[in-house]
C-alpha positions in Angstrom: -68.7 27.3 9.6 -68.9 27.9 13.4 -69.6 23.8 13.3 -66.2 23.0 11.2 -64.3 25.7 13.6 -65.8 23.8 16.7 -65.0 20.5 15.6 -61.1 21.5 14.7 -61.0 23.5 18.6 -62.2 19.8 19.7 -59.9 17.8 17.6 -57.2 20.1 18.9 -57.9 19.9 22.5 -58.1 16.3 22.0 -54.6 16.0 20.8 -53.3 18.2 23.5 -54.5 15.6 25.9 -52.9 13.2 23.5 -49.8 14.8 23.4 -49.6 15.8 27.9 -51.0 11.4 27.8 -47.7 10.4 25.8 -45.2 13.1 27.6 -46.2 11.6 31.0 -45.9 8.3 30.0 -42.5 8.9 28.4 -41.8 10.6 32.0 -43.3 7.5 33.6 -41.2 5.5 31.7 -37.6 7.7 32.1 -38.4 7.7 35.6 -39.2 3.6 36.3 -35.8 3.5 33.9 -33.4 5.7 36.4 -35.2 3.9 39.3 -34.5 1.1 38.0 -30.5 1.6 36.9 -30.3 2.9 40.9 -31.4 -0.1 42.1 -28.5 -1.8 40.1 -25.7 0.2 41.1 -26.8 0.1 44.6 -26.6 -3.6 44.2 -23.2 -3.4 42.7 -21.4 -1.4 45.5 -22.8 -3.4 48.3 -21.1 -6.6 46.1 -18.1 -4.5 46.0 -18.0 -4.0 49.8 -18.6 -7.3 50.4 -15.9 -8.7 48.4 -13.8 -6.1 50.2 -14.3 -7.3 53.2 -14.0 -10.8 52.0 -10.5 -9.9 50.5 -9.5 -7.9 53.7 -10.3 -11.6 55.6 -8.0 -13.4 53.8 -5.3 -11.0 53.7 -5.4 -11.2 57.3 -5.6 -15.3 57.4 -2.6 -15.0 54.9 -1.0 -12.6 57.1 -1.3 -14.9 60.3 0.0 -17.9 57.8 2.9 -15.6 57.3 3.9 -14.8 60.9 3.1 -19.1 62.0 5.5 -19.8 59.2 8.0 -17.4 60.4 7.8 -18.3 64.1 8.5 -21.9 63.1 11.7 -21.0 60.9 13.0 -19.3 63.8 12.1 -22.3 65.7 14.0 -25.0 64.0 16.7 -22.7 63.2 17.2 -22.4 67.0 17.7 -25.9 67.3 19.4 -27.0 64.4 22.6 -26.0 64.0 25.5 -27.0 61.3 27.2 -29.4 63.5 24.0 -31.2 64.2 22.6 -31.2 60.8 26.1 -32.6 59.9 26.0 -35.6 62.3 22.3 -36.4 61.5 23.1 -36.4 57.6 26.2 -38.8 58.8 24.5 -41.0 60.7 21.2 -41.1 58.7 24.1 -41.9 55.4 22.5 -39.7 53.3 24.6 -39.1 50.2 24.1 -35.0 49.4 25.9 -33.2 47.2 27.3 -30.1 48.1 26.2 -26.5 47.1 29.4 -24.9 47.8 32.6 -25.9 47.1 33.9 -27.8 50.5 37.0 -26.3 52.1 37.0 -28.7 54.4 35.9 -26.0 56.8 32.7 -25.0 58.7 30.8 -22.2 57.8 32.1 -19.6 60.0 28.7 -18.8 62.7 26.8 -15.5 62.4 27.7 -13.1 64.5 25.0 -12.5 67.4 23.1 -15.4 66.8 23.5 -18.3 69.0 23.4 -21.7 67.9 21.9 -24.7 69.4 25.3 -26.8 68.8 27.3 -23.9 71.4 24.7 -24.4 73.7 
């Protein structure tokens, strides 16, 4: 009997090891697992940053677009005026049709702003 008792204490230790074998593996396993999902989301972020920075590049390129376009409005506007663009679409005999309905008048000027024809 002693023999039979022995032999159940062994096979009992023996699946104790079995058991602590398989709950470090699954620990082993969890453990690659969350290693492995940090190493992704690190990944992610630093693409996130770097498209950040990207994006912040361009808005600053669009930006300088922006104030080059502006500067170049102002530009021509300070060199064309109505009575010039008048005598250039006269003597070019370009046939435009109006926007407005002609009076027969000229625009009346915008206060503060100087045109090139005054000049």
């Amino acid at each position: 009997m002693t023999s039979r008792t022995h032999s159940k204490a062994d096979r009992l230790a023996e699946g104790d090891r079995t058991a602590a074998s398989s709950v470090a593996l699954k620990m082993a396993v969890v453990i690659v697992f969350l290693a492995l999902m940090g190493i992704a989301l690190l990944s992610m972020r630093q693409e996130r940053f770097d498209r950040m920075h990207a994006m912040s590049g361009h808005h600053g390129g669009i930006a300088r677009a922006r104030q080059d376009l502006w500067d170049m409005q102002s530009r021509i506007a300070s060199r064309v005026g109505p009575r010039s663009l008048h005598e250039v679409i006269e003597w070019s005999q370009i046939e435009l049709e109006p926007v407005t309905p002609l009076t027969g008048q000229m625009p009346p000027a915008i206060e503060g702003v100087e045109s090139a024809d005054a000049r």
